[in-house]
C-alpha positions in Angstrom: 149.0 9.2 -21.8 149.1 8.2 -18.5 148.8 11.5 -16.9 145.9 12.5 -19.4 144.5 8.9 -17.8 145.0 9.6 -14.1 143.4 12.7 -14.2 140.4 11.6 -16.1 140.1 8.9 -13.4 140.2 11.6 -10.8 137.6 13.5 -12.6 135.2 10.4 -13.4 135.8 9.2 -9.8 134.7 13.1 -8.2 131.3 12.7 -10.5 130.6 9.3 -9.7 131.0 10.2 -5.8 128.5 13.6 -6.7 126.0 10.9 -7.9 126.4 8.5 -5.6 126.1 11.1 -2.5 123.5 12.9 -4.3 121.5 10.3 -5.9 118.5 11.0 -3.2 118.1 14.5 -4.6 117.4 16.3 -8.3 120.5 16.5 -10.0 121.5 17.5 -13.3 123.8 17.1 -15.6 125.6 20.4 -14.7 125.8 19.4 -11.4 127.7 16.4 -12.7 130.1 18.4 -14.7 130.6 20.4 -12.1 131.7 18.2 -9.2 134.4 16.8 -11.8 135.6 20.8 -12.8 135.0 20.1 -16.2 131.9 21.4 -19.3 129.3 18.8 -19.7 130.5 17.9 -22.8 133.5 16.4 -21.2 131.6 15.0 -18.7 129.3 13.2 -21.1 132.4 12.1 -23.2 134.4 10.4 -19.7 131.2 8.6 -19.2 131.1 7.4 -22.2 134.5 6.2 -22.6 135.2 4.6 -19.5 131.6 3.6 -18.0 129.8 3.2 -21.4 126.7 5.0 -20.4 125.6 8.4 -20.1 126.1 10.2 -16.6 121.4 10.0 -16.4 122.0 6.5 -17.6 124.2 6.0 -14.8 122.5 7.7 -12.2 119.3 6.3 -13.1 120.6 2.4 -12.8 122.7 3.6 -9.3 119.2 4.4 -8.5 117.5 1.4 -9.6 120.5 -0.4 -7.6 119.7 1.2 -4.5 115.9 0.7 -5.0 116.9 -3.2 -4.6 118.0 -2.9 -1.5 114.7 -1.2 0.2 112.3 -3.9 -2.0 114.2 -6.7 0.2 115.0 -5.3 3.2 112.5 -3.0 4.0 108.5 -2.4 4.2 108.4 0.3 2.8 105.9 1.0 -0.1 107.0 1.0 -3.9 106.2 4.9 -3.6 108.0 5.7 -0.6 111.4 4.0 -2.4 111.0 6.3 -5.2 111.4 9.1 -3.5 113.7 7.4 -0.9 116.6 7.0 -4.1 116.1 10.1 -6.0 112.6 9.3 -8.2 110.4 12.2 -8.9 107.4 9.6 -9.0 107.0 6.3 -8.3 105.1 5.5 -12.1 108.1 6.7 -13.5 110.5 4.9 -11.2 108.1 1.4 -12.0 108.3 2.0 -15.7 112.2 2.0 -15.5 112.0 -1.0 -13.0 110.1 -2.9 -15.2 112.4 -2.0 -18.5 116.0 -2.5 -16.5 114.6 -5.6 -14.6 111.9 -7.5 -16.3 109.7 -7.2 -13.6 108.1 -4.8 -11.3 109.0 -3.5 -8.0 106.7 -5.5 -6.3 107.3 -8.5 -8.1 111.1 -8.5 -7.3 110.1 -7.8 -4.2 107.9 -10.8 -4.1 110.6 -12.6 -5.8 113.7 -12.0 -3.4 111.2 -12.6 -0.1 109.9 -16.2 -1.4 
């Protein structure tokens, strides 16, 4: 069990790294699977068990995460953090803001700066 363990930990911690590298550009769930060795299904299923999310759920808050960072420490606009963590656009990168956070970018931008 433990050996089955380790090397899932291995695995998971190869894809997390991937997406955490990565997160600026497109990546897909292949990609994932394939900076852990293993079929997506596999990936999908390590996810799952040991981070309770799916690898896009993941990336997508790692995104959101990083996101926080520019809205307080930077000037940058709303759009140009989209693209600076990975966001194809910046409506859709607001739309998850506003779901994951309550609020949008510029209000927890407005929020953190008070």
């Amino acid at each position: 069990v433990f050996k089955k363990q380790n090397s899932d930990f291995t695995i998971l911690k190869n894809m997390i790294g991937y997406i955490q590298k990565f997160h600026r550009e497109k990546i897909t769930l292949n990609d994932i699977a394939l900076s852990g060795s293993v079929g997506q299904s596999k990936c999908c299923k390590l996810f799952d068990k040991y981070i309770g999310m799916t690898p896009n759920a993941y990336l997508i808050q790692y995104r959101l995460h990083q996101s926080t960072w520019y809205l307080k420490n930077t000037d940058m606009t709303v759009t140009e953090i989209a693209h600076a963590v990975g966001f194809s656009g910046s409506s859709y990168y607001a739309e998850v803001f506003r779901k994951r956070c309550n609020q949008s970018p510029t209000e927890y931008r407005k929020s953190k700066r008070a």
